[in-house]
C-alpha positions, 0 to 999 in steps of 0.5 A: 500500500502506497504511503500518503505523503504528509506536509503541514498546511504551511509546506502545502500552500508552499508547494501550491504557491498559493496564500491564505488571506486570512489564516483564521479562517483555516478549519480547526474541528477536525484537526488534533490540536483542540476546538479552536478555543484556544486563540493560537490553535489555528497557528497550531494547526496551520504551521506544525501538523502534517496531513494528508493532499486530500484533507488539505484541498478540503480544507483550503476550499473553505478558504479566501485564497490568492494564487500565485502567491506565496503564504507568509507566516506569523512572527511566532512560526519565523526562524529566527537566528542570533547574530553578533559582531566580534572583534577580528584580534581576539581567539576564536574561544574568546570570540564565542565568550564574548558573544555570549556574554552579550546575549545574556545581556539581550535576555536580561534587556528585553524581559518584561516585553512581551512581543521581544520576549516571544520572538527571543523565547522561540529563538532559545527553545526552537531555533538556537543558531548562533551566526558570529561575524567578524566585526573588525577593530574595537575603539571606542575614541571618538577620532578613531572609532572602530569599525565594531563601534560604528556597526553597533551605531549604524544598528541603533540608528535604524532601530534595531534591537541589539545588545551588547557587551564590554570586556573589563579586561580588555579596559572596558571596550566593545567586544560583542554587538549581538541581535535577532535576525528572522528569516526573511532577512537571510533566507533568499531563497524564499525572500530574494531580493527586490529587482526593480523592472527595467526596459530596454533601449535596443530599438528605441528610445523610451517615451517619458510616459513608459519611464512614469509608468515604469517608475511606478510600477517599481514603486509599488512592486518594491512597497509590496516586496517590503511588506512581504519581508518584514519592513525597513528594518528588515530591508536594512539588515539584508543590506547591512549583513551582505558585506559581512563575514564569519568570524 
Protein backbone atom coordinates (compact mmCIF):
# COMPACT_ATOMS: atom_id res chain seq x y z
CA UNK A 1 0.00 0.00 0.00
CA UNK A 2 1.16 3.25 -1.06
CA UNK A 3 2.06 5.78 1.93
CA UNK A 4 0.29 9.01 1.81
CA UNK A 5 2.89 11.99 1.70
CA UNK A 6 2.10 14.44 4.52
CA UNK A 7 3.01 18.25 4.92
CA UNK A 8 1.80 20.60 7.08
CA UNK A 9 -0.68 23.12 5.70
CA UNK A 10 2.07 25.90 5.61
CA UNK A 11 4.59 23.30 3.27
CA UNK A 12 1.43 22.57 1.03
CA UNK A 13 0.38 26.21 0.31
CA UNK A 14 4.33 26.44 -0.03
CA UNK A 15 4.32 23.80 -2.67
CA UNK A 16 0.96 25.48 -4.37
CA UNK A 17 2.44 28.94 -4.29
CA UNK A 18 -0.97 29.91 -3.09
CA UNK A 19 -1.76 32.49 0.16
CA UNK A 20 -4.16 32.15 2.56
CA UNK A 21 -5.88 35.51 3.20
CA UNK A 22 -6.62 35.48 6.12
CA UNK A 23 -5.27 32.47 8.43
CA UNK A 24 -8.12 32.23 10.97
CA UNK A 25 -10.26 31.09 8.71
CA UNK A 26 -8.26 27.62 8.33
CA UNK A 27 -10.69 24.57 9.87
CA UNK A 28 -9.82 23.58 13.45
CA UNK A 29 -12.61 20.81 14.06
CA UNK A 30 -11.26 18.10 12.59
CA UNK A 31 -7.52 18.96 13.46
CA UNK A 32 -5.69 17.42 16.59
CA UNK A 33 -4.64 20.45 18.20
CA UNK A 34 -8.30 21.35 20.08
CA UNK A 35 -11.65 23.14 19.22
CA UNK A 36 -10.43 26.37 18.03
CA UNK A 37 -10.89 27.54 21.94
CA UNK A 38 -7.63 28.40 22.13
CA UNK A 39 -6.90 31.63 20.10
CA UNK A 40 -3.45 30.16 18.77
CA UNK A 41 -4.74 26.67 17.68
CA UNK A 42 -5.15 27.60 14.27
CA UNK A 43 -1.48 28.57 14.01
CA UNK A 44 -1.05 25.25 15.74
CA UNK A 45 -2.79 23.59 13.24
CA UNK A 46 -1.56 25.62 10.26
CA UNK A 47 2.22 25.59 10.65
CA UNK A 48 3.07 22.33 12.73
CA UNK A 49 0.57 19.22 11.95
CA UNK A 50 1.34 17.10 8.80
CA UNK A 51 -1.95 15.96 6.86
CA UNK A 52 -2.57 14.33 4.02
CA UNK A 53 -3.35 16.45 -0.03
CA UNK A 54 -6.68 15.25 0.17
CA UNK A 55 -7.61 16.77 3.51
CA UNK A 56 -5.68 19.69 2.70
CA UNK A 57 -7.51 20.52 -0.51
CA UNK A 58 -10.67 20.21 1.60
CA UNK A 59 -9.60 22.24 3.88
CA UNK A 60 -8.37 25.32 1.66
CA UNK A 61 -11.63 25.11 -0.20
CA UNK A 62 -13.25 26.54 2.64
CA UNK A 63 -10.84 29.38 2.29
CA UNK A 64 -10.37 33.01 0.63
CA UNK A 65 -7.04 32.40 -1.08
CA UNK A 66 -4.65 34.26 -3.57
CA UNK A 67 -2.77 32.18 -6.30
CA UNK A 68 0.42 32.50 -7.39
CA UNK A 69 1.05 33.75 -4.11
CA UNK A 70 3.48 32.72 -1.51
CA UNK A 71 1.92 32.21 2.15
CA UNK A 72 3.67 34.18 4.83
CA UNK A 73 3.99 33.15 8.21
CA UNK A 74 3.22 34.59 11.68
CA UNK A 75 6.03 36.05 13.94
CA UNK A 76 5.72 33.13 16.24
CA UNK A 77 6.37 30.37 13.11
CA UNK A 78 9.54 32.66 11.85
CA UNK A 79 13.35 31.16 12.09
CA UNK A 80 14.99 33.39 13.71
CA UNK A 81 18.77 33.38 14.26
CA UNK A 82 21.12 35.37 16.89
CA UNK A 83 23.74 37.38 15.03
CA UNK A 84 26.71 39.04 16.80
CA UNK A 85 29.90 41.46 15.88
CA UNK A 86 33.16 40.45 17.37
CA UNK A 87 36.36 41.77 17.08
CA UNK A 88 38.53 40.41 14.44
CA UNK A 89 42.14 40.21 17.14
CA UNK A 90 40.50 38.08 19.91
CA UNK A 91 40.70 33.95 19.89
CA UNK A 92 38.08 32.29 18.40
CA UNK A 93 37.41 30.86 22.36
CA UNK A 94 37.29 34.43 23.24
CA UNK A 95 35.01 35.39 20.34
CA UNK A 96 32.38 32.69 21.41
CA UNK A 97 32.73 34.01 25.17
CA UNK A 98 32.02 37.43 24.37
CA UNK A 99 29.25 36.75 22.11
CA UNK A 100 27.70 35.00 24.98
CA UNK A 101 28.16 37.46 27.37
CA UNK A 102 26.04 39.53 25.18
CA UNK A 103 23.23 37.57 24.62
CA UNK A 104 22.95 37.04 28.16
CA UNK A 105 22.57 40.51 28.24
CA UNK A 106 19.94 40.57 25.30
CA UNK A 107 17.80 38.46 27.81
CA UNK A 108 18.13 40.41 30.64
CA UNK A 109 17.13 43.64 28.09
CA UNK A 110 14.15 42.69 26.77
CA UNK A 111 12.41 40.98 29.88
CA UNK A 112 9.01 42.42 30.74
CA UNK A 113 8.45 42.84 26.74
CA UNK A 114 6.20 40.95 25.79
CA UNK A 115 6.33 40.85 21.76
CA UNK A 116 10.58 40.91 22.05
CA UNK A 117 10.48 38.20 24.65
CA UNK A 118 8.03 36.00 22.36
CA UNK A 119 10.49 36.45 19.42
CA UNK A 120 13.67 35.55 21.63
CA UNK A 121 11.57 32.63 23.50
CA UNK A 122 11.30 30.92 20.06
CA UNK A 123 14.67 31.80 19.15
CA UNK A 124 16.01 29.98 22.56
CA UNK A 125 13.66 26.84 22.69
CA UNK A 126 13.37 26.09 18.60
CA UNK A 127 15.90 27.55 16.57
CA UNK A 128 19.30 28.46 18.76
CA UNK A 129 21.51 29.21 15.51
CA UNK A 130 24.31 31.45 16.59
CA UNK A 131 25.77 33.41 13.32
CA UNK A 132 29.17 35.29 14.65
CA UNK A 133 30.76 37.96 12.25
CA UNK A 134 33.97 39.45 12.22
CA UNK A 135 33.11 42.90 13.43
CA UNK A 136 36.62 44.12 12.82
CA UNK A 137 38.86 46.62 15.01
CA UNK A 138 37.08 47.75 18.74
CA UNK A 139 37.95 51.60 19.81
CA UNK A 140 35.69 53.46 21.38
CA UNK A 141 37.56 57.25 20.92
CA UNK A 142 35.68 59.26 19.30
CA UNK A 143 38.66 60.10 16.43
CA UNK A 144 39.45 56.65 15.97
CA UNK A 145 36.44 54.90 16.23
CA UNK A 146 36.20 51.05 15.46
CA UNK A 147 34.88 49.57 12.57
CA UNK A 148 32.56 47.15 15.57
CA UNK A 149 31.83 50.70 17.22
CA UNK A 150 30.39 52.25 14.14
CA UNK A 151 28.32 48.83 13.24
CA UNK A 152 26.77 48.91 16.77
CA UNK A 153 25.72 52.85 15.95
CA UNK A 154 24.73 52.04 12.28
CA UNK A 155 22.42 49.14 14.12
CA UNK A 156 20.56 51.76 16.72
CA UNK A 157 20.31 54.31 14.31
CA UNK A 158 17.98 52.19 12.03
CA UNK A 159 16.11 50.83 15.18
CA UNK A 160 17.27 47.83 15.53
CA UNK A 161 17.14 45.96 18.72
CA UNK A 162 20.93 44.92 19.88
CA UNK A 163 22.64 44.42 22.97
CA UNK A 164 25.99 44.48 23.75
CA UNK A 165 28.94 43.67 25.99
CA UNK A 166 32.45 45.32 27.15
CA UNK A 167 35.01 43.29 28.32
CA UNK A 168 36.57 44.87 31.71
CA UNK A 169 39.90 43.07 30.94
CA UNK A 170 40.22 44.34 27.67
CA UNK A 171 39.83 48.00 29.52
CA UNK A 172 36.26 48.27 29.01
CA UNK A 173 35.93 48.19 25.13
CA UNK A 174 33.32 46.71 22.92
CA UNK A 175 33.95 43.33 22.34
CA UNK A 176 30.24 41.86 21.19
CA UNK A 177 27.29 43.65 19.49
CA UNK A 178 24.62 40.78 19.05
CA UNK A 179 20.61 40.97 17.96
CA UNK A 180 17.93 38.82 16.38
CA UNK A 181 17.52 38.37 12.84
CA UNK A 182 14.19 36.41 11.18
CA UNK A 183 14.22 34.89 8.31
CA UNK A 184 13.13 36.98 5.65
CA UNK A 185 16.28 38.77 6.08
CA UNK A 186 18.59 35.54 5.37
CA UNK A 187 16.59 33.34 3.72
CA UNK A 188 16.88 34.48 -0.04
CA UNK A 189 15.79 31.55 -1.34
CA UNK A 190 12.01 32.37 -0.22
CA UNK A 191 12.53 36.25 0.28
CA UNK A 192 15.15 37.01 -2.93
CA UNK A 193 15.97 40.48 -3.09
CA UNK A 194 13.76 43.19 -4.74
CA UNK A 195 14.67 43.56 -8.72
CA UNK A 196 13.24 46.81 -9.88
CA UNK A 197 11.99 46.07 -13.90
CA UNK A 198 13.72 47.79 -16.27
CA UNK A 199 13.03 48.44 -20.09
CA UNK A 200 15.05 48.04 -22.93
CA UNK A 201 16.54 50.98 -25.48
CA UNK A 202 17.84 48.42 -28.09
CA UNK A 203 15.32 49.91 -30.50
CA UNK A 204 14.26 53.00 -29.50
CA UNK A 205 14.12 55.16 -27.03
CA UNK A 206 11.54 55.22 -24.17
CA UNK A 207 8.87 57.72 -24.20
CA UNK A 208 8.92 59.96 -20.87
CA UNK A 209 5.38 58.34 -20.17
CA UNK A 210 6.82 54.46 -20.29
CA UNK A 211 9.52 55.68 -17.88
CA UNK A 212 6.50 57.15 -15.42
CA UNK A 213 4.86 54.11 -15.76
CA UNK A 214 7.76 52.14 -15.19
CA UNK A 215 8.97 54.37 -12.06
CA UNK A 216 5.54 53.33 -10.64
CA UNK A 217 5.41 50.33 -11.42
CA UNK A 218 8.59 49.64 -9.48
CA UNK A 219 7.43 51.65 -6.55
CA UNK A 220 4.73 49.77 -5.93
CA UNK A 221 6.25 46.48 -6.62
CA UNK A 222 9.01 47.49 -4.27
CA UNK A 223 6.43 48.51 -1.39
CA UNK A 224 4.57 45.16 -1.87
CA UNK A 225 8.29 43.48 -1.92
CA UNK A 226 8.78 45.31 1.65
CA UNK A 227 5.56 44.04 3.14
CA UNK A 228 6.47 40.81 2.22
CA UNK A 229 9.93 40.56 4.18
CA UNK A 230 9.01 42.49 7.43
CA UNK A 231 9.72 46.23 6.85
CA UNK A 232 12.56 48.75 6.57
CA UNK A 233 14.05 47.13 9.36
CA UNK A 234 14.45 44.20 7.70
CA UNK A 235 15.40 45.97 4.34
CA UNK A 236 18.12 47.31 6.19
CA UNK A 237 19.50 44.09 7.88
CA UNK A 238 19.72 42.30 4.35
CA UNK A 239 21.89 45.45 3.04
CA UNK A 240 23.53 45.79 6.42
CA UNK A 241 24.58 41.66 6.53
CA UNK A 242 25.83 41.50 2.66
CA UNK A 243 29.04 42.62 3.14
CA UNK A 244 29.96 40.51 6.29
CA UNK A 245 31.88 37.70 7.21
CA UNK A 246 32.08 34.88 9.69
CA UNK A 247 34.10 35.31 12.49
Amino acid sequence: METQIKKTPYEWCLEANVRILNLEEWPLNSWPFGDGQDPNTWEKNYFREKINKEDFLSALSKCKVKPNSQPRKTPDYLEYRMYGLVPYNISPIQQGIQFGHAVVEYAQKIRGHEEDEKRYNKWARFDKTFIILNGGTTNSSPDRLGTLNKYHEDLINAGILTEFFSEPDLGDQLTAVVFLVDERVFNRTLYPDFLPESISWQVKKPSQKMLDELEARNAENYKNWLEKIGGEKNAFLREFLKPLRLA
